[in-house]
C-alpha angles and dihedrals in degrees: 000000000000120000091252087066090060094042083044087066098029082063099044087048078059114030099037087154090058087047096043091054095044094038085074098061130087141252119255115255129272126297131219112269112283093020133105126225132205125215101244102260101040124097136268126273095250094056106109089209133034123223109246088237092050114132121271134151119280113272136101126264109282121215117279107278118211126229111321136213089226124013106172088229095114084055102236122127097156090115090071125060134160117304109183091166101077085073146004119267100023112137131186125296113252099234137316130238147137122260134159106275135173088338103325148024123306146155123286119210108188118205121253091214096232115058145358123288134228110207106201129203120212099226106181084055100041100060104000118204092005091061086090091064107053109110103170130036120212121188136152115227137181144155143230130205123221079236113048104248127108121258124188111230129161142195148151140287101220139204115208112201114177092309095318115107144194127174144185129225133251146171155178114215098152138062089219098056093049103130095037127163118249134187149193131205132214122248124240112265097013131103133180108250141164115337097009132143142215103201118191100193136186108216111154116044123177087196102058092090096041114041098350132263115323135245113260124217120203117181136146095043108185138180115200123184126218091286097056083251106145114238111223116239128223104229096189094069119114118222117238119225118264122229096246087195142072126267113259107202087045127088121232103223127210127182074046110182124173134226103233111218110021093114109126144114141214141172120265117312097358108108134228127195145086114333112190100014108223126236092263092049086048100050087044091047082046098051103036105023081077127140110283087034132109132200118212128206132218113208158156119210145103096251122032132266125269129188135240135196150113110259112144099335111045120249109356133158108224091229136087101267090203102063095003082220094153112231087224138116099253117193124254096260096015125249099122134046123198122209121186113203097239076063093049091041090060087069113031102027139252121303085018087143089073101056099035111140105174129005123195144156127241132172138174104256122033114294150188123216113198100178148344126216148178130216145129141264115270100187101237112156134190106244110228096202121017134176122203128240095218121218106028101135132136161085140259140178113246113290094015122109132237143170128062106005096182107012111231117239085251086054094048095041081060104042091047091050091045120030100069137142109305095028134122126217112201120198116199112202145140117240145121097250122021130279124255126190124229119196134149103236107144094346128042130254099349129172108221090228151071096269081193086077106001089231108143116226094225131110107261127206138176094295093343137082127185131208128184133225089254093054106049084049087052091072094024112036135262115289083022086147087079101059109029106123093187142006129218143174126221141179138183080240139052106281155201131191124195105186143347119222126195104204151178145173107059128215108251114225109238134202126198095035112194126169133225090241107218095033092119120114150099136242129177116243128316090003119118118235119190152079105323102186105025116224125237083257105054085037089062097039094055094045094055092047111019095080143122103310099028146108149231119203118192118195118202157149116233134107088243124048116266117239127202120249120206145124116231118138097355101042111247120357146156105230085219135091111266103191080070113006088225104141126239093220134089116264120207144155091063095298095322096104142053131179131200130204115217085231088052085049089039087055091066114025090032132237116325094015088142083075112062105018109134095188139015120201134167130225143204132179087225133045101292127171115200125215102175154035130172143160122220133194107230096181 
């Protein structure tokens, strides 16, 4: 940390009336990304030495922090950036930007009034090949109110791991110990890589119903390795943009139990894993690997994981030797592979969890495997079309009740549009047990939930749970739309909710995921962009995957939803609507993504169309560029 810091507390320990009349003043505003900003009546940049009265925001001296990683002092921040994924009801920050805080330059997150904010690091970046040695994470942070009081507030320190987290805890109760030092370890067997986050989030806020959510300061950043040595930052790194949603083609997994020792890496076709599994591995594999589970692998490599092991059959690798396309659900980017065990019994037989002797990991091309683990399927889906229930914002303490009492006749109209037979209503919120809804619908006051146990029977997710229309009649009575007079949340804990969505159209999960190579392209409005005509190729590819039970997954940029555009069976044809050009797929990824069924595409170009297409184009009503097509196999 630069001299001024030190001369900046030398001068508090003696002047602690100078600091007690400018403690009370605020920061400046936010700056424009890569900019510092002064409070309004501190110096300039330029000046050796600040005044003792000059103007900070408001918070009390911290301790004198050692060298950092990141001090804010060279002005850069364009290595963080918003991460809303580490926990429900986290919103974009407001704006970044550098300001004089508690004795020195730091990062200003401005509040974006409505909700909590993640701030992510970019740690790869960051440090490069030294990411994989920090072991502890040091940083100050402190808080300021719009209106000048001091509000107690909490969150978490993250790691990110390829889409895997863990956090620890911090908080701010006193006025004396704001600003305060937090950290986060490291947990064993695990290392920040490619790709990975540190996320400092503010998730409780006292003042969020008084003044609004206050403005969070982040300074003295500092990796440390196993020995307590500092690992030098690079400033200049730019922070990438985190997936804030859920990966499609993944599982989420509850009843999620982990296969201790299976850590381990190797170079391409060689395997690592437990072998021999011990008598503990083999009575977990016996009692969880069990029809209806999946296991789920953690990874780093160029080509997926595949499993080997004895089972039924002797030695036998889990994958089609003749392609060693895994029959998986691969993540998006990589990273993870999901194997049901109706996948794994077509190799290695029926009942093969009793007779395993030995269970690894191998891949084509070197590989690191971080964990294995066994869970089972939730049922979370990723919705392809939603509407909001707007308004449906509150809090409440564990066991009350709070949304619509009494619905107005705008909330029932929608509800009673919207929330039919087939749909999904998806509740985000931020609590320590999940959210159910009470309502009255066929039946009178009724909890949504086994009040036996108090589990809900909806699909939960980090911050989210799902139910389904089935399951909320279950409890209320079918047709239970057209009665309901309000309209509440509960939980077993104290509560918020941040929004209600009413959905339909999943996203189905696909395996053997190809892709139509030379589909990228971009077109203006109205205009068609694709292989025309397709190649021999193309034409055999597509008529191999492209079949009853697949998929086909367009990925884009455009403010509409891009349609396809062929022939096949019907001579040439838009598989849209075209009374009102509103697509039939599901469109996810915030309007990056859009999947077709063969049957959606069968209902335009007709049965069979995958044999005789000569070209394949998509389509947008606004400008719109495509970077991807692929095919996916969903039975």
């Amino acid at each position: 940390m630069k001299a001024k810091k030190v001369l900046a507390l030398c001068v508090a320990a003696a002047m602690t009336m100078s600091l007690a009349a400018c403690g009370n003043e605020e920061a400046g505003g936010n700056a424009s990304q890569g900019t510092v900003e002064q409070s309004p009546e501190s110096t300039a940049e330029s000046t050796q030495e600040e005044s003792p009265a000059s103007s900070e925001a408001p918070g009390d001296a911290a301790p004198e922090a050692g060298p950092a990683s990141i001090d804010f002092e060279d002005g850069l921040f364009g290595f963080v950036g918003d991460n809303t994924t580490v926990a429900g009801g986290l919103g974009n920050a407001g704006g970044y930007s550098i300001v004089d805080y508690n004795g020195s330059k730091a990062l200003e997150v401005a509040p974006n009034g409505a909700k909590g904010v993640g701030v992510g690091f970019q740690i790869d970046a960051l440090l490069g090949d030294k990411a994989a040695q920090v072991k502890t994470v040091e940083a100050s942070v402190g808080v300021s109110s719009s209106d000048g009081k001091f509000y107690a507030c909490s969150g978490k320190v993250y790691g990110l791991y390829a889409g895997e987290k863990d956090g620890d805890a911090w908080s701010v109760y006193l006025e004396t110990a704001n600003p305060k030092t937090v950290s986060y370890e490291v947990p064993e067997g695990r290392s920040f890589g490619e790709g990975d986050n540190l996320v400092i989030s503010l998730e409780t806020d006292n003042a969020s119903s008084e003044s609004g959510w206050q403005t969070l300061y982040i300074d003295n950043v500092t990796f440390k390795d196993a020995d307590g040595n500092v690992i030098e930052a690079d400033t200049s790194a730019e922070y990438a943009v985190v997936e804030t949603s859920l990966d499609p083609n993944l599982m989420v997994l509850k009843d999620v139990v982990e296969l201790e020792g299976f850590a381990g890496s190797g170079a391409g076709w060689s395997q690592s894993g437990p072998n021999p599994l011990t008598e503990e591995q083999a009575a977990l594999i016996a009692e969880n690997l069990v029809p209806g589970s999946v296991i789920e692998i953690e990874y780093s490599s160029d080509s997926p994981i595949w499993l080997v092991s004895d089972g039924q059959t002797g030695w036998q690798r889990a994958v089609d030797e003749s392609t060693f396309a895994v029959c998986g659900y691969v993540a998006a980017n990589g990273g993870k592979v999901q194997y049901t065990y109706e996948q794994l019994a077509s190799f290695w037989g029926e009942g093969f969890e009793q007779n395993m002797t030995f269970l690894q990991g191998e891949s084509s091309a070197d590989f690191e495997i971080f964990s294995v683990k066994i869970g089972v399927d939730s049922g979370f889906v990723t919705l392809g079309s939603t509407v909001e229930l707007e308004g449906f914002v509150c809090s409440g303490s564990g066991w009350s009740q709070a949304g619509f009492n009494p619905l107005t006749d705008e909330q029932k109209a929608f509800i009673t549009e919207n929330l039919v037979p087939g749909t999904v209503l998806e509740i985000e919120y931020s609590a320590e047990s999940p959210i159910w809804l009470v309502s009255d619908g066929q039946t009178g006051w009724h909890r949504a939930v086994d009040e036996s146990s108090y589990e809900v029977c909806g699909a939960v997710a980090d911050g989210k749970v799902q139910y389904t229309y089935e399951q909320l009649a279950s409890f209320w009575g079918e047709g239970f739309e057209q009665n309901m007079t309000f309209l509440q949340g509960e939980s077993a804990a104290d509560f918020e909710i941040f929004s209600v969505k009413i959905g339909s159209g999943a996203v189905q999960r696909a395996h053997d995921l190809v892709e139509v190579e030379g589909f990228a392209g971009s077109g203006a409005g109205w205009s068609q962009s694709g292989p025309n005509p397709l190649t021999e190729e193309q034409v055999a590819l597509i008529a191999e995957k492209l079949v009853p039970g697949s998929v086909l997954n367009i990925e884009y940029t455009a403010d509409t939803p891009i349609w396809l555009v062929s022939d096949g069976q019907t001579g040439w044809q838009r598989a849209v609507d075209e009374s009102t050009y509103e697509v039939c797929g599901a469109v996810y990824k915030d309007g990056g993504a859009v999947q077709y069924t063969y049957e959606q595409l069968a209902s335009f170009w007709g049965e069979g169309f995958e044999k005789k297409m000569t070209f394949l184009q998509g389509e947008s009503s606004s400008d719109y560029e495509i970077y991807s097509v692929k095919i996916g196999q969903t039975n």
